[in-house]
C-alpha positions as CSV (number, residue, x, y, z in Angstrom):
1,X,18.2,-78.9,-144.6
2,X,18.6,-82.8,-143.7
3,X,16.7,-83.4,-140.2
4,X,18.2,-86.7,-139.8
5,X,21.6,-85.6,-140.7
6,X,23.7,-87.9,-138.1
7,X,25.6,-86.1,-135.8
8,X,29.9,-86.0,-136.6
9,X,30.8,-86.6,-133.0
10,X,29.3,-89.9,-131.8
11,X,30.2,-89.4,-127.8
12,X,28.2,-85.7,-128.3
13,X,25.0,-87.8,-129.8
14,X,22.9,-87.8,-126.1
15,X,23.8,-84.3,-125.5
16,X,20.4,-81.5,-126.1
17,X,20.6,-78.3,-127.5
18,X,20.1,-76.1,-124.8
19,X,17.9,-72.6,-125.4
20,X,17.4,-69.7,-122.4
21,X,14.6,-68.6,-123.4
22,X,12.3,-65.5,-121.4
23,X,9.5,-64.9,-123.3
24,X,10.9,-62.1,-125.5
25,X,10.8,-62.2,-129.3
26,X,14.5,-62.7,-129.8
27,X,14.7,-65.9,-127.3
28,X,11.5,-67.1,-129.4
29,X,13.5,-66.8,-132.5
30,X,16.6,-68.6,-130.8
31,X,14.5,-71.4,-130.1
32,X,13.5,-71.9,-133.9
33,X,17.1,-71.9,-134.8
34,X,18.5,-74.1,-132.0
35,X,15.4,-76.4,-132.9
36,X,17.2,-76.5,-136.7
37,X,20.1,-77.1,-135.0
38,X,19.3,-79.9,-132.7
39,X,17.1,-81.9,-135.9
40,X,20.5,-81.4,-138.2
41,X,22.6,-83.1,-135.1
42,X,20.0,-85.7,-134.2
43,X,19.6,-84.4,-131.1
44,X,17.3,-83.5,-128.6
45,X,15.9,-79.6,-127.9
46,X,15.7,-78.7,-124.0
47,X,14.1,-75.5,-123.6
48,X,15.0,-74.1,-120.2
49,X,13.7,-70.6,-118.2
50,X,14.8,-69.0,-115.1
51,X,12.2,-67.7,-113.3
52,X,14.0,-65.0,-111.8
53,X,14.1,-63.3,-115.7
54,X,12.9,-60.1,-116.6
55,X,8.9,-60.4,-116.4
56,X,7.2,-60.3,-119.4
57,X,3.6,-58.8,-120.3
58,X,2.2,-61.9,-120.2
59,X,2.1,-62.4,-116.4
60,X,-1.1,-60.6,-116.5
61,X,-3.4,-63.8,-117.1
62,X,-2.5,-65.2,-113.6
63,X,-5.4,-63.1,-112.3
64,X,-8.0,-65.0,-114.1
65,X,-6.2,-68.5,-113.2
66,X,-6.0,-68.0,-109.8
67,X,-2.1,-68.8,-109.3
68,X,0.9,-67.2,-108.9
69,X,1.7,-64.5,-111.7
70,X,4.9,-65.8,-111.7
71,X,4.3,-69.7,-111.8
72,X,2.2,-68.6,-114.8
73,X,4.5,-66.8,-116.4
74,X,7.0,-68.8,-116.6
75,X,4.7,-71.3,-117.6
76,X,3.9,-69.1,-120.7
77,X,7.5,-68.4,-121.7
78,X,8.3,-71.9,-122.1
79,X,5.0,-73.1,-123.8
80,X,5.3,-70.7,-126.1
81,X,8.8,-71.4,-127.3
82,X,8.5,-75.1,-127.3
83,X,5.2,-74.3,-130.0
84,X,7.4,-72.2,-132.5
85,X,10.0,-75.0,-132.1
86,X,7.8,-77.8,-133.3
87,X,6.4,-76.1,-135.6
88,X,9.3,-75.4,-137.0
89,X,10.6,-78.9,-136.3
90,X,7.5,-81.4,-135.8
91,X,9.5,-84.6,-135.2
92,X,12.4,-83.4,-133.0
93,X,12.1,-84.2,-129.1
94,X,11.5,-81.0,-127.1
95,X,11.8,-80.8,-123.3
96,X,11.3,-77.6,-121.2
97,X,12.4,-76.9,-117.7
98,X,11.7,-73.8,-115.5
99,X,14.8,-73.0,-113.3
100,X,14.2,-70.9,-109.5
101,X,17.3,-69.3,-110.3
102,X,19.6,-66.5,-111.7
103,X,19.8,-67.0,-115.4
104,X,23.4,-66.4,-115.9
105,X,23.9,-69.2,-112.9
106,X,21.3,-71.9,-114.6
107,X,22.4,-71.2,-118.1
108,X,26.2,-71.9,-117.2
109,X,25.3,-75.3,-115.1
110,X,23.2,-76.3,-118.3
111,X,26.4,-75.8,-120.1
112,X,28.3,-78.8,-118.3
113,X,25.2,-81.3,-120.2
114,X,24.6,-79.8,-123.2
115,X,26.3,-80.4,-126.9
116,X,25.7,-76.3,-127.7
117,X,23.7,-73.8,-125.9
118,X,21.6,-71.3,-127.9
119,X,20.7,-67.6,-126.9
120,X,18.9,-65.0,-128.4
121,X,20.7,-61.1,-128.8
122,X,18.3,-58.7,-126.5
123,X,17.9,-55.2,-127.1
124,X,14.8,-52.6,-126.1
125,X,16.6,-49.9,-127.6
126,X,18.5,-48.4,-131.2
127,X,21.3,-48.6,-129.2
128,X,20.9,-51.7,-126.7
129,X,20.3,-53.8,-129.8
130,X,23.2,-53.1,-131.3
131,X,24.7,-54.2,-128.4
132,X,24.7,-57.7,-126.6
133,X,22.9,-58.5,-123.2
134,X,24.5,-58.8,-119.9
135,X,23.4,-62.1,-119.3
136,X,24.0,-63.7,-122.7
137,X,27.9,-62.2,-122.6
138,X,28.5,-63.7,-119.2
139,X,27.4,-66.8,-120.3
140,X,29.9,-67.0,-123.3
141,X,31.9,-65.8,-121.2
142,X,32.5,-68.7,-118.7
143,X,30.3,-71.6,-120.2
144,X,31.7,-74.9,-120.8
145,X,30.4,-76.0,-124.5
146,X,29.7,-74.0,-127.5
147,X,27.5,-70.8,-126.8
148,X,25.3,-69.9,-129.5
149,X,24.3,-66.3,-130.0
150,X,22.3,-65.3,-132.5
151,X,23.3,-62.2,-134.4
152,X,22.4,-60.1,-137.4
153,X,19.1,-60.2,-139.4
154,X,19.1,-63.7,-140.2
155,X,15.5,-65.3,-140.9
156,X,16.4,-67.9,-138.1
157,X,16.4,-70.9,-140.3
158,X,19.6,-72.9,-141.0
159,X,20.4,-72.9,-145.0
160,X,22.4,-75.4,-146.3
161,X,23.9,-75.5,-149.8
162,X,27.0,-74.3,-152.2
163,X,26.4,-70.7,-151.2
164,X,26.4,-70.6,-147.7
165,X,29.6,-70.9,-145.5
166,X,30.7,-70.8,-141.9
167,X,33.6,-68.6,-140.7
168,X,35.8,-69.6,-138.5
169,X,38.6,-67.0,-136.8
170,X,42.0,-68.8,-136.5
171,X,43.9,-68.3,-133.2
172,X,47.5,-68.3,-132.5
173,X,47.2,-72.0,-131.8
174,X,44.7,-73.5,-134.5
175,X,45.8,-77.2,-134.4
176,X,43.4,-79.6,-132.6
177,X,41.2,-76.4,-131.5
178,X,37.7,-77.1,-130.2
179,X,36.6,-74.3,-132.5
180,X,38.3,-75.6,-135.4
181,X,36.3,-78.9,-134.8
182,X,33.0,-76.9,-134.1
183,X,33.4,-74.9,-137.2
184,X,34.2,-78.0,-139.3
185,X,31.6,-80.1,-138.2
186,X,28.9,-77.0,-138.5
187,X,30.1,-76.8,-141.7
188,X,29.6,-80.5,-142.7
189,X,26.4,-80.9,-141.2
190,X,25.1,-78.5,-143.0
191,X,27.2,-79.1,-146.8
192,X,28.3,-75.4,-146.6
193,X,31.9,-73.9,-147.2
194,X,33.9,-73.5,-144.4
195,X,36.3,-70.0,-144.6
196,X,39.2,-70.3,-142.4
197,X,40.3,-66.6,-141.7
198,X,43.5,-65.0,-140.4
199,X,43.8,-60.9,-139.9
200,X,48.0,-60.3,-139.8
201,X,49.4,-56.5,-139.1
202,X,52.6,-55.1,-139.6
203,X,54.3,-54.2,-136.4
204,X,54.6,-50.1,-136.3
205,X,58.4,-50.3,-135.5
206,X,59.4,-53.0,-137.1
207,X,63.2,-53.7,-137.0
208,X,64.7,-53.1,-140.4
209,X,67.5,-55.5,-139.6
210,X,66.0,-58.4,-138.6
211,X,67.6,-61.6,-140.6
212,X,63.8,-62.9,-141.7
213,X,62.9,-60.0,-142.9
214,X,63.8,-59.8,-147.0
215,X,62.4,-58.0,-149.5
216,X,58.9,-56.7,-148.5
217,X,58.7,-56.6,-144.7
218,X,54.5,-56.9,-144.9
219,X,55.0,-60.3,-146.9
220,X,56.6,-62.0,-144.1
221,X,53.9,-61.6,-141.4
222,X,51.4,-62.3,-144.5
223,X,53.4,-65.2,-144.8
224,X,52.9,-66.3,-141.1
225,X,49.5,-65.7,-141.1
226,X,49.0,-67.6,-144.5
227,X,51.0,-70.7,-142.7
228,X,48.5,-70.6,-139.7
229,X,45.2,-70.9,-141.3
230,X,46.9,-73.9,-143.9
231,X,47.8,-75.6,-139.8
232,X,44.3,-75.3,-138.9
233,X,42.9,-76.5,-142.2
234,X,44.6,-80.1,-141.7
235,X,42.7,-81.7,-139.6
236,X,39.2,-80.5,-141.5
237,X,37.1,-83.6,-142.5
238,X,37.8,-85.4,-145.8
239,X,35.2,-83.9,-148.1
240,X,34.6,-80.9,-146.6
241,X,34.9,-77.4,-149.2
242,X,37.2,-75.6,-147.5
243,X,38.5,-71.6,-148.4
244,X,41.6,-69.7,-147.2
245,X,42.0,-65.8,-146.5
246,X,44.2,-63.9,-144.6
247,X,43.4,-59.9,-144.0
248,X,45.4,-56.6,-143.4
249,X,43.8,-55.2,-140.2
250,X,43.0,-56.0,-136.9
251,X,41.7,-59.3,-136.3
252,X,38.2,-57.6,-134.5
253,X,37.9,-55.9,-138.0
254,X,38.7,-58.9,-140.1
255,X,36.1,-61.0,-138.8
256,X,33.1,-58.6,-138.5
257,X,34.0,-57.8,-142.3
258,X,33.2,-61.3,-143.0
259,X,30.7,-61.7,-140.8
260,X,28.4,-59.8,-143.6
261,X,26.3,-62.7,-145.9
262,X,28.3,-65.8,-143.6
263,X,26.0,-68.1,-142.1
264,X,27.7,-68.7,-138.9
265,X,31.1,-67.1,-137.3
266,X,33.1,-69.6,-134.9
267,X,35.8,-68.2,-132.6
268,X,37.6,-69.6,-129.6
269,X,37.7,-68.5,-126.0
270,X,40.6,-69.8,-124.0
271,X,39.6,-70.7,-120.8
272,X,41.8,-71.4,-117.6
273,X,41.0,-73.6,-115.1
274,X,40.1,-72.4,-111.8
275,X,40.5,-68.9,-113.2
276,X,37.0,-66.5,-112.2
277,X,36.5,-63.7,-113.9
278,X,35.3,-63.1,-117.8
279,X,37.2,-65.6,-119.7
280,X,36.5,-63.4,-123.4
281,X,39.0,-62.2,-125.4
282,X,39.1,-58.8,-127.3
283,X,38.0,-60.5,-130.4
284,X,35.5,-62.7,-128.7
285,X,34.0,-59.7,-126.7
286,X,33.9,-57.6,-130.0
287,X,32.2,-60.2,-132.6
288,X,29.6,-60.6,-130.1
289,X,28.6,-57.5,-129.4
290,X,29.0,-56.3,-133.3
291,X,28.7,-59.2,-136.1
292,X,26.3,-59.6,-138.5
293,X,25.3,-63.2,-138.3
294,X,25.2,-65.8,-135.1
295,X,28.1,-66.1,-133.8
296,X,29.4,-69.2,-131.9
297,X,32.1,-68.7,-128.9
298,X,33.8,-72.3,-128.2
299,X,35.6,-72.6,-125.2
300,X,39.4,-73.6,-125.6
301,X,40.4,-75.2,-122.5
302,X,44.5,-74.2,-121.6
């Protein structure tokens, strides 16, 4: 991987990378990726914790220190992630911050400043970690940049080279999409393959004597699908290797199938303004909990 690489969107160039970390191994390990991340985009790391997390075992030295166990604490949390992410990244600039406040509310304000923002998956549990956390899905969620969450048993470190490739899911409208530009630019950065991918499925009633349909009914709505992902693909970067596919299924399916040996999996979440509420699609809501890499949620503003 290229530290200096320079970042592909010039205005983005002051933004951090932004990691909630708590003290728990998988935040640790978010931190080592987002610090990856931030070196390959010339940018800065800004490690933040609210205090008002989950406490973890830790806490337990304030009684030799003489201070609060939770002033320590947090204390702990961030010093400990901001050591794995220079070691992993000695040169990159590495801020921390501890927050007084919920950490679905301070993770969702850091989103307004930051270029991506990076979480890890939690889990105590065979079943929980299958699962994603409460706090990490309402930030995706309702966040206003890029939400990082990483998936899968990766090793945490960002590969570059011919055989790695980032996925991005195509959306009914994939021209000028923020996910599309994510996806290509993630893709660049890091001189990986970028695999645009469309699921299609064959209505259950469809009307045998529709005008468009000729021959083979399925080819048509292949056809459409196939047309989609060729829209979306452009407006990639000159330069950039580029795949097509289009599945048979649900588009849930589709891109959890794919998300198996794929580096990164992009998908947009269309957000309305003004609109409360969890702003996460189906497909959104089901890659997260259940793909096998990090997955990337990039809000699409309507």
């Amino acid at each position: 991987m290229k530290a200096s690489a320079a970042p592909a969107s010039g205005e983005l160039v002051d933004l951090p990378v932004v990691v909630g970390v708590d003290g728990s191994e998988p935040s640790l390990r978010a931190a080592e990726w987002a610090a990856d991340e931030a070196a390959l985009r010339g940018a800065s790391l800004r490690l933040v914790y609210a205090s008002l997390w989950e406490r973890y075992e830790g806490a337990a030295l304030a009684d030799d220190l003489g201070r609060p166990s939770e002033e320590v604490m947090a204390e702990n949390v961030v010093g400990t992630a901001e050591r794995r992410a220079r070691r992993r990244q000695p040169g990159l600039k590495v801020t921390t911050d501890i927050l007084p406040e919920e950490a679905e509310c301070s993770l969702i304000h850091e989103s307004h400043s930051a270029l991506a923002l990076v979480l890890g998956c939690r889990g105590r549990s065979g079943v929980a970690e299958a699962l994603l956390g409460s706090v990490s899905l309402a930030v995706a969620g309702h966040a206003h940049c890029p939400v990082i969450v990483l998936r899968g048993s990766h090793d945490t470190r960002i590969r570059s080279g011919a055989d790695g490739r980032v996925v991005l899911g195509v959306g009914e409208d994939p021209a000028g999409s923020a996910a599309l530009r994510f996806a290509a630019e993630e893709a660049l950065l890091r001189g990986i393959t970028l695999e645009a991918v469309r699921a299609w499925r064959r209505p259950l009633h469809e009307p045998r004597a529709h005008p468009l349909i000729v021959g083979d009914p399925a080819h048509l709505h292949e056809a459409q699908a196939a047309e989609l992902v060729e829209e979306a693909l452009g407006a990639v970067p000159a330069g950039l290797h580029v795949q097509r596919r289009t599945i048979e299924g649900f588009a849930r399916d589709a891109l959890l199938a794919v998300s198996r040996g794929a580096d990164l999996l992009v998908v947009g979440a269309r957000r309305r303004q003004g609109r409360s509420g969890l702003q996460l699609g189906r497909v959104a809501h089901g890659v997260l909990h259940h793909a096998a890499c990090p997955v990337a949620v990039v809000p699409e503003l309507l």
